[in-house]
C-alpha positions as CSV (number, residue, x, y, z in Angstrom):
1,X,47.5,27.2,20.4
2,X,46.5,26.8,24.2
3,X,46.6,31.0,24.3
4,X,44.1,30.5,20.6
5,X,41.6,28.1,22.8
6,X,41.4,30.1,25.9
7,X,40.7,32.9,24.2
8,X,38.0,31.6,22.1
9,X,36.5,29.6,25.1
10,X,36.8,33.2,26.8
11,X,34.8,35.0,23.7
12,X,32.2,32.2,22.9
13,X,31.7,32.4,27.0
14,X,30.9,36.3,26.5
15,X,28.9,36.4,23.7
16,X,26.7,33.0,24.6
17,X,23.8,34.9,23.4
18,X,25.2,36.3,20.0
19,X,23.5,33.4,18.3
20,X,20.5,33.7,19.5
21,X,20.2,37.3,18.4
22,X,20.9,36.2,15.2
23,X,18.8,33.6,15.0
24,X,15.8,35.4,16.7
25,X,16.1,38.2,13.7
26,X,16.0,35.7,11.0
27,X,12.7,34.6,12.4
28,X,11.0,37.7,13.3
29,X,11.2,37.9,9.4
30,X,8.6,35.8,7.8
31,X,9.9,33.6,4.2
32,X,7.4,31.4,3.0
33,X,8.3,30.3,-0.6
34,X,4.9,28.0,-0.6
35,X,3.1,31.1,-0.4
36,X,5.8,33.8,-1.5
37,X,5.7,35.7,1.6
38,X,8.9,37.5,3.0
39,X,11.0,36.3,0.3
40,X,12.7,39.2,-0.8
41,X,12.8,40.7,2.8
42,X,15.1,37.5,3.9
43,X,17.2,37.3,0.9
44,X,18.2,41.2,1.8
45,X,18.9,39.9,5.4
46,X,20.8,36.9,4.9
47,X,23.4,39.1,2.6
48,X,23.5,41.5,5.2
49,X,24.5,39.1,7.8
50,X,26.6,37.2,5.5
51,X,28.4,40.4,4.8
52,X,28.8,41.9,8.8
53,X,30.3,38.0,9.3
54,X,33.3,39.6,6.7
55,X,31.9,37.4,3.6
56,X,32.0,39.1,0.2
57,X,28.7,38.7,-1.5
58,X,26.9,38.2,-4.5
59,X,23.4,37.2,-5.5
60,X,23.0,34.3,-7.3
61,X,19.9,34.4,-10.3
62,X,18.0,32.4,-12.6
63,X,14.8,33.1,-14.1
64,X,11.6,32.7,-11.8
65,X,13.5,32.1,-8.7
66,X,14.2,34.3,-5.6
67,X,17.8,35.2,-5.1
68,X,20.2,32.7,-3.3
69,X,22.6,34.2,-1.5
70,X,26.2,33.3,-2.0
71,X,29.0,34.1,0.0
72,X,32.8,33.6,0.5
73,X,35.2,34.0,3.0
74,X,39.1,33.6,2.7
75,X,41.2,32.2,5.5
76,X,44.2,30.8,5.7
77,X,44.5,27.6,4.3
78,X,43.6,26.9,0.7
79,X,41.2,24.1,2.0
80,X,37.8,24.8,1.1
81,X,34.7,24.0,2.4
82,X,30.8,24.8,0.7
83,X,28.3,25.4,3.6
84,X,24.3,25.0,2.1
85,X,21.3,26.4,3.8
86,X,17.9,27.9,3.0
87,X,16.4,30.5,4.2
88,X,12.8,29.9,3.3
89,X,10.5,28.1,5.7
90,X,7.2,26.2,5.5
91,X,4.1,27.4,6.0
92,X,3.1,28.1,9.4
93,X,-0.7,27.2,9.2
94,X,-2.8,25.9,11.7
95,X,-2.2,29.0,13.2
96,X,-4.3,28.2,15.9
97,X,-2.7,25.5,17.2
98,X,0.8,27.4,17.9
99,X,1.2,28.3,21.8
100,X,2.8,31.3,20.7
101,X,2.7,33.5,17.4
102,X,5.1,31.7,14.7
103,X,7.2,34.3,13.7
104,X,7.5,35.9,17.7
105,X,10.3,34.0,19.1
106,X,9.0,33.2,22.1
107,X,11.8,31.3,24.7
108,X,9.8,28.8,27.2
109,X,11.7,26.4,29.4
110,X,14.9,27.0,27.7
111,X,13.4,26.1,24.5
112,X,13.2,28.9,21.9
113,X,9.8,28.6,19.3
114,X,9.3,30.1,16.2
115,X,8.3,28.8,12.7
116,X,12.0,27.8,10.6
117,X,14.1,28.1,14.2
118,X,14.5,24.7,13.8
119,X,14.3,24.4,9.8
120,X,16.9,25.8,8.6
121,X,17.6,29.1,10.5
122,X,19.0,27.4,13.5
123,X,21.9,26.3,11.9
124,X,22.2,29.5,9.9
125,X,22.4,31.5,13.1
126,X,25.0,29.3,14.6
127,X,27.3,29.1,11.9
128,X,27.4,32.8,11.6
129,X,28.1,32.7,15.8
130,X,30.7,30.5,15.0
131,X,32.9,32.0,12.1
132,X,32.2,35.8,14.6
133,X,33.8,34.1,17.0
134,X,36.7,32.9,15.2
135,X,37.6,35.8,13.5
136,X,37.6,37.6,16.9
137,X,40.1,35.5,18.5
138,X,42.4,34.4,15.5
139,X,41.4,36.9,12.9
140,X,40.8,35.0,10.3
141,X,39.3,31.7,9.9
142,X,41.2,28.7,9.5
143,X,40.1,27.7,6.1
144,X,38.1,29.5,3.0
145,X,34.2,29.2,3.2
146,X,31.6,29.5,0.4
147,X,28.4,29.7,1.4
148,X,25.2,29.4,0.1
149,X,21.8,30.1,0.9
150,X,18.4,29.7,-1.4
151,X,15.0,30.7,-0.3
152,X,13.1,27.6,-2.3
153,X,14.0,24.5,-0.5
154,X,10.8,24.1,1.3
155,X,9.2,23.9,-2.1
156,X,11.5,21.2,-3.5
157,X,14.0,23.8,-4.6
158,X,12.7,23.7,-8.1
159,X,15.6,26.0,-9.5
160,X,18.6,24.9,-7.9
161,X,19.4,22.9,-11.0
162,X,19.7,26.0,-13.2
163,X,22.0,27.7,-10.4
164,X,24.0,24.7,-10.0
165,X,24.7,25.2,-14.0
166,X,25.1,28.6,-14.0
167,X,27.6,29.3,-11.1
168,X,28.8,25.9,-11.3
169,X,32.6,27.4,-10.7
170,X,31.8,29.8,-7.6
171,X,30.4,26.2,-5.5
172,X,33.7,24.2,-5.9
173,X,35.3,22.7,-3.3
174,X,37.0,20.3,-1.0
175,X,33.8,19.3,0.3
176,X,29.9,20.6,1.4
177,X,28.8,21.0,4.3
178,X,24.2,20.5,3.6
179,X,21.8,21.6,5.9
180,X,22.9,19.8,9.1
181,X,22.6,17.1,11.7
182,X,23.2,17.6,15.7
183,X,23.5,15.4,18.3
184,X,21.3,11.9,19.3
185,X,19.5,11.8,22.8
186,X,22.6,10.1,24.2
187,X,24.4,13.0,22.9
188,X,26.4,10.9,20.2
189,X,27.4,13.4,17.4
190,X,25.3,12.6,14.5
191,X,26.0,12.4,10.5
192,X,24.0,11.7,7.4
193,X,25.2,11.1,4.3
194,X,23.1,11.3,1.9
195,X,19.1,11.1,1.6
196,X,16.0,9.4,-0.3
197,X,15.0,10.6,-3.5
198,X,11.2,12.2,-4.7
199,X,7.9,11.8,-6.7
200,X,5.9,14.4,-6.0
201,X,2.2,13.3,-8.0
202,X,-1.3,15.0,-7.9
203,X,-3.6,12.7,-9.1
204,X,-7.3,14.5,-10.3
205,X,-10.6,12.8,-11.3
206,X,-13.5,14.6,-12.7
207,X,-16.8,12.1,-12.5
208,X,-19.4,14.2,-14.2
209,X,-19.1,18.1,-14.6
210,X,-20.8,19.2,-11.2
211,X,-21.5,18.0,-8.3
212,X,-24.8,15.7,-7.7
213,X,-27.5,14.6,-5.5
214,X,-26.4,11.7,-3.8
215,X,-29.6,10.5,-4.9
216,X,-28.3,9.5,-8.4
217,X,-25.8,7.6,-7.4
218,X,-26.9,5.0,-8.5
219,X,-26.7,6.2,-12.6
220,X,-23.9,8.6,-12.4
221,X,-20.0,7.9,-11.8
222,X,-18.7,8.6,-8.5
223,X,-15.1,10.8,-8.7
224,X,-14.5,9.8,-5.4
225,X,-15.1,6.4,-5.5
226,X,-12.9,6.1,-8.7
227,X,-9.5,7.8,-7.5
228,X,-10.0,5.5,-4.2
229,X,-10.4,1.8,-5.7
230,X,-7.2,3.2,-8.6
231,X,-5.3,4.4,-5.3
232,X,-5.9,0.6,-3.5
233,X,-3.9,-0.5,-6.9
234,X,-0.7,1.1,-5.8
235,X,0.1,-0.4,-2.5
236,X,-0.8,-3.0,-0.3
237,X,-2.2,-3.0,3.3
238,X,1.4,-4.1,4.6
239,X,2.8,-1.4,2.5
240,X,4.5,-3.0,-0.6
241,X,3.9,-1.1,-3.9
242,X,2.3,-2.3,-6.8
243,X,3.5,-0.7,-9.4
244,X,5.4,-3.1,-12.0
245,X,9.2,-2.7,-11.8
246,X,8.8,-0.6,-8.8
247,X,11.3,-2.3,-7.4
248,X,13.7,-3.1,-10.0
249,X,16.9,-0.6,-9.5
250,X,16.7,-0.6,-5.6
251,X,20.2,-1.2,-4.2
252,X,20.9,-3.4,-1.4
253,X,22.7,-1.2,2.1
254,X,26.5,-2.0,2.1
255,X,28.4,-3.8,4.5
256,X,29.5,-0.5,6.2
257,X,26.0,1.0,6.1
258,X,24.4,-1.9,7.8
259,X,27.1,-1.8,10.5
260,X,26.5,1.6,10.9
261,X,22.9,1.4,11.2
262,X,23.4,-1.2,13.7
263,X,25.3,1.4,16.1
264,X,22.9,3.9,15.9
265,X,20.5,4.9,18.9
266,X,17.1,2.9,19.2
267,X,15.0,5.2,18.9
268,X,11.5,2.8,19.2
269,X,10.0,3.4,22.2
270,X,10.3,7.2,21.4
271,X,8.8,7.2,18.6
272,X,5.8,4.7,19.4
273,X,5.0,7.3,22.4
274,X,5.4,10.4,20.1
275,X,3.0,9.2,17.4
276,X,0.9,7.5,20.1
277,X,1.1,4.0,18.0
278,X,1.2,0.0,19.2
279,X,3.3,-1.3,16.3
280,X,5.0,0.0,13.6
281,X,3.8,-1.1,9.9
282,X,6.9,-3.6,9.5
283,X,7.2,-5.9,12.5
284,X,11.0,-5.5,12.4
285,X,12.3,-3.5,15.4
286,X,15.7,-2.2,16.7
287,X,18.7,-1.9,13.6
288,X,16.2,-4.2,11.4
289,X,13.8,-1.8,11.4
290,X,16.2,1.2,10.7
291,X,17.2,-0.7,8.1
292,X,14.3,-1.5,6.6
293,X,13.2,2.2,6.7
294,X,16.7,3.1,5.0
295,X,16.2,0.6,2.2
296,X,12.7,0.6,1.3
297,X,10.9,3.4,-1.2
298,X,7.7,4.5,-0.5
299,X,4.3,5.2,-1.9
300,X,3.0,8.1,1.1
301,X,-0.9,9.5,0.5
302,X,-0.1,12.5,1.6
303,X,-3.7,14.0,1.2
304,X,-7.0,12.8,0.0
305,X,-9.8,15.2,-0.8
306,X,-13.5,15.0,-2.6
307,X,-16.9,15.8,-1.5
308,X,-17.9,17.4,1.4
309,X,-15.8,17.7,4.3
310,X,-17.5,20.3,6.3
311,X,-19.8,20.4,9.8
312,X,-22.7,18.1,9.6
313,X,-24.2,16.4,5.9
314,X,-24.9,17.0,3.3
315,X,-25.9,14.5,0.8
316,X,-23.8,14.5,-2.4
317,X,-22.3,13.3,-5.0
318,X,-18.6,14.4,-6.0
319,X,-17.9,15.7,-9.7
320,X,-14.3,15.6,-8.4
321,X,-12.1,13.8,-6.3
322,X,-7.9,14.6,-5.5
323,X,-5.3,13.0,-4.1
324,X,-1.7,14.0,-3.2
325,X,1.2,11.2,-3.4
326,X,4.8,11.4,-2.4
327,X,7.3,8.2,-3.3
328,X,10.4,8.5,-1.3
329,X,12.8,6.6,-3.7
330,X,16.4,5.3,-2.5
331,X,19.7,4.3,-4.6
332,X,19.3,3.9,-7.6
333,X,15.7,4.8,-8.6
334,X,15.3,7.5,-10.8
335,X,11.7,9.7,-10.2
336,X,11.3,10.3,-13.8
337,X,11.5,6.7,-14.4
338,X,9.0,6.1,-11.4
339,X,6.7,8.6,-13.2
340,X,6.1,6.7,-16.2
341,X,6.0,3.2,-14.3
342,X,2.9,5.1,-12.5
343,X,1.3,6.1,-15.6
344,X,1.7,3.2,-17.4
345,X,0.1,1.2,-14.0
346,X,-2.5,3.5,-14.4
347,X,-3.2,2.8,-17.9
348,X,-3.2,-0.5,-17.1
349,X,-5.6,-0.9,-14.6
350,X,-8.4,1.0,-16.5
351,X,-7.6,4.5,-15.4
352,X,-5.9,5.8,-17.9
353,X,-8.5,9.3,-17.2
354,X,-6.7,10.2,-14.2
355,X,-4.9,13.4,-14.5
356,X,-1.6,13.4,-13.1
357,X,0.7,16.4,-12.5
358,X,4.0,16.5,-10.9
359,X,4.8,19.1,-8.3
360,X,8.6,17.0,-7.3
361,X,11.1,15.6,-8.6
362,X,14.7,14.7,-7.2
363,X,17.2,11.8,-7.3
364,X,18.9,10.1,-4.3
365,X,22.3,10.8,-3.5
366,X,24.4,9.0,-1.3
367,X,28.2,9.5,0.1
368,X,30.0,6.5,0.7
369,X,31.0,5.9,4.3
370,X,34.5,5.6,2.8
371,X,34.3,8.6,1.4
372,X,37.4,10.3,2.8
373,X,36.0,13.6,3.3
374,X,33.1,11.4,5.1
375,X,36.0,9.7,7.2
376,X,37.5,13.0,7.8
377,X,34.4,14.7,9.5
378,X,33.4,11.7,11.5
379,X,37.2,11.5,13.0
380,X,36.8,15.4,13.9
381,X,33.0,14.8,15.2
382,X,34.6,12.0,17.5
383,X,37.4,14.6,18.5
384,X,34.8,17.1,19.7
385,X,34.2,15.0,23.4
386,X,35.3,11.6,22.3
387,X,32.1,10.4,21.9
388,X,31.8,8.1,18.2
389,X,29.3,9.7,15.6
390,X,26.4,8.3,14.7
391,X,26.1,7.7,11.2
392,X,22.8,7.8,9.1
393,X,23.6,6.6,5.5
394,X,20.1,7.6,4.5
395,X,17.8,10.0,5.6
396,X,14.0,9.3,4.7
397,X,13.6,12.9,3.5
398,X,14.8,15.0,1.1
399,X,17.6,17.4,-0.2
400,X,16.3,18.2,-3.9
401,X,19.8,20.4,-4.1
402,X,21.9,17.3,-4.3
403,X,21.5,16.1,-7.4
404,X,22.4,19.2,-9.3
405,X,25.2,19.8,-6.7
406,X,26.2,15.9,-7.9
407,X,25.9,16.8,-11.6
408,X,27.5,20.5,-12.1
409,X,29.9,20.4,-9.0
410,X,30.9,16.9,-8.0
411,X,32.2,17.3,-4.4
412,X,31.0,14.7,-1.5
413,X,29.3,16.0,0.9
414,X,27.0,15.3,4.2
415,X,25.3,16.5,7.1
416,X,27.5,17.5,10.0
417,X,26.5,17.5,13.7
418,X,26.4,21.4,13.7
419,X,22.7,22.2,13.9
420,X,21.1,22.8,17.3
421,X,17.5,20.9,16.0
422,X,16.5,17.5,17.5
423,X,14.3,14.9,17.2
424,X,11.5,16.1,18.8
425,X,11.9,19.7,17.2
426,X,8.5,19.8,15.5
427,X,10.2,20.8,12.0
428,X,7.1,21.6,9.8
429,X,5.1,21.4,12.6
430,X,3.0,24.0,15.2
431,X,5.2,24.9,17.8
432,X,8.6,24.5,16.1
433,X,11.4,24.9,18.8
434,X,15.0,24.1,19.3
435,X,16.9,23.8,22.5
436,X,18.9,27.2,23.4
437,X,21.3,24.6,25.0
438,X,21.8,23.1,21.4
439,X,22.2,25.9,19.7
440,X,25.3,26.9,22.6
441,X,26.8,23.6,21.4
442,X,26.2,23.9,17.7
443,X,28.3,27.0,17.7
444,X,31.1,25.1,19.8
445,X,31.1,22.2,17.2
446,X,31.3,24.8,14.2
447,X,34.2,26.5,15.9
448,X,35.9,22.7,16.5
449,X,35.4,21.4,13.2
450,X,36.3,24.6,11.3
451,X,39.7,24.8,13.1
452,X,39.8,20.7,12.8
453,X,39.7,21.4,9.1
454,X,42.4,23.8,8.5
């Protein structure tokens, strides 16, 4: 075993870089689902990689959606283990405010930028590094991987459902391995085990059929002015929806989750400086306010838009007026119910004209902290330098894959500390980077925890 370790600390020494190569061709290629750019060009990548890394491969199809890539790997213990990852990216507009050109990694004071280096392709690139490595030293890995990768995640992976049914069979396993966590700022391994659920909403309001001079305002209906006083129904200044039975199903943290919360990293002062804010909008602080962010939904405006908006006046009157609305739901809210609490709000109030459309839709899912798969990867997290994980039991965002993976597969899973993002990655935002010194230790971890597990 001690020959098996110096050897691999003697490859992974030699081929530092190999994961950065990867990772620097899966971003040269652009794969924007939002805007169906690249697609096809990744999917062909990721098989080819998946396939030089000794994975047999197959791609995965359902009507209207872009291949995911599935892959598997035997090694030698039965034990299997589902990795998930996308390979699609956001979009990388405001171009202009990128230091660099989004898809030209571009390394700067050992940080390496490029749109999806962070989100997801980080992690893709350092798993690959890691199983190369393995099966250089040992010749095979230590346990049997399936992997897959879609390419619509970063638009709510709207199809995952209908491959979840489909190949239901080819994702079982011992346990899944989603998109990943990495390490806190006091380099304490990090876990999350499950995250918030989604409403995606547009609400539309068409006032009159075109726009007006603002000189009639005085006679005609306003669009703008109606979607704003209908959107100050659904939430209070201090941020507590108003929707009837908004509330009803939300499920109180556990024991365990609150004592986890309670040993995580406090993370206020960082923040507050990020964001350049005085106060939060709960006055809690410390583990009360990480707890109050993992156990309260939200109703987010996530854009607002009527009128003109351009340089200078102009003096109108808007026939329409838009708004875009995100509820982050937690256990055990259900989106669709959610959906028709809205409309019937709506209805209520006098609005009942507002046109709403749903671009999102996923549950919550959650893994127990006693879990024993959960239990198993935070013992071999703690192994990696003795350090004790971190444990998230809710992320505020979302995984839109879990639910199906819940309903047609059935096998716990989380996020382990084997992706080389950060906090301060800018994921979704200009400028998106990663640490090369991250993803060095990302690659490490995967090694430890894949030989950990077999």
């Amino acid at each position: 075993m001690a020959q098996s370790h110096d050897a691999l600390t003697g490859y992974l020494e030699e081929h530092k870089d190999d994961a950065q190569q990867i990772l620097e061709q899966l971003c040269r290629q652009p794969s924007i689902a939002a805007q169906n750019v690249g697609i096809q060009e990744m999917s062909t990548l990721v098989e080819h990689l998946l396939q030089d890394a000794g994975f047999s491969t197959q791609r995965l199809l359902v009507e209207g959606a872009p291949p995911a890539i599935y892959g598997e790997l035997r090694g030698r213990s039965p034990y299997t283990l589902l990795l998930y990852n996308h390979y699609d990216v956001q979009p990388a507009e405001p171009l202009e405010l990128w230091h660099s050109p989004a898809f030209e990694p571009t390394v700067r004071a050992g940080k390496l930028y490029a749109r999806g280096v962070a989100d997801n392709k980080g992690e893709i690139a350092a798993r690959l590094a890691a199983i190369h490595a393995l099966r250089a030293t040992t010749g095979e890995l230590p346990i049997t991987l399936r992997w897959i990768i879609e390419g619509e995640e970063e638009i709510g992976s709207p199809h995952f459902e209908g491959i979840a049914a489909r190949y239901a069979d080819l994702l079982r396993a011992d346990g899944c391995l989603w998109e990943g966590a990495g390490f806190d700022m006091n380099d304490n391994p990090t876990l999350c085990l499950g995250t918030k659920g989604l409403l995606y909403v547009q609400l539309d309001v068409q006032g009159i059929a075109i726009d007006a001079h603002s000189g009639t305002a005085a006679i005609l209906p306003s669009a703008a002015w109606r979607l704003v006083q209908a959107l100050a129904t659904l939430r209070t200044p201090e941020g507590r929806v108003r929707i009837p039975g908004f509330y009803d199903a939300v499920r109180p943290l556990s024991e365990a989750q609150k004592a986890a919360i309670a040993q995580q990293t406090d993370m206020d002062e960082q923040m507050m400086e990020r964001y350049q804010i005085t106060q939060f909008v709960s006055s809690q602080r410390g583990a009360a306010l990480r707890e109050y962010g993992a156990t309260m939904p939200t109703c987010n405006l996530a854009g607002l838009v009527s009128g003109y908006t351009g340089e200078g006046t102009k003096t109108v009157l808007p026939a329409k007026a838009m708004a875009k609305i995100d509820f982050r739901l937690v256990p055990d809210q259900d989106p669709h119910d959610i959906l028709e609490k809205l409309r019937s709000h709506l209805k209520a109030e006098g609005y009942a004209d507002i046109q709403v459309s749903v671009f999102g839709a996923a549950e919550p899912v959650v893994t127990p902290i006693e879990d024993a798969f959960a239990q198993r990867i935070a013992a071999i997290a703690q192994s990696y330098e003795g350090r004790a994980p971190s444990i998230t039991p809710i992320l505020g965002g979302t995984l839109p894959l879990l639910g199906p993976l819940r309903r047609h597969v059935g096998l716990p899973g989380l996020s382990a500390p084997g992706n080389p993002s950060y906090w301060d990655s800018g994921a979704h935002a200009p400028n998106e980077h990663i640490r090369i010194s991250d993803l060095h230790r990302a690659v490490r971890f995967n090694c430890h925890m894949f030989q950990a597990l077999g």
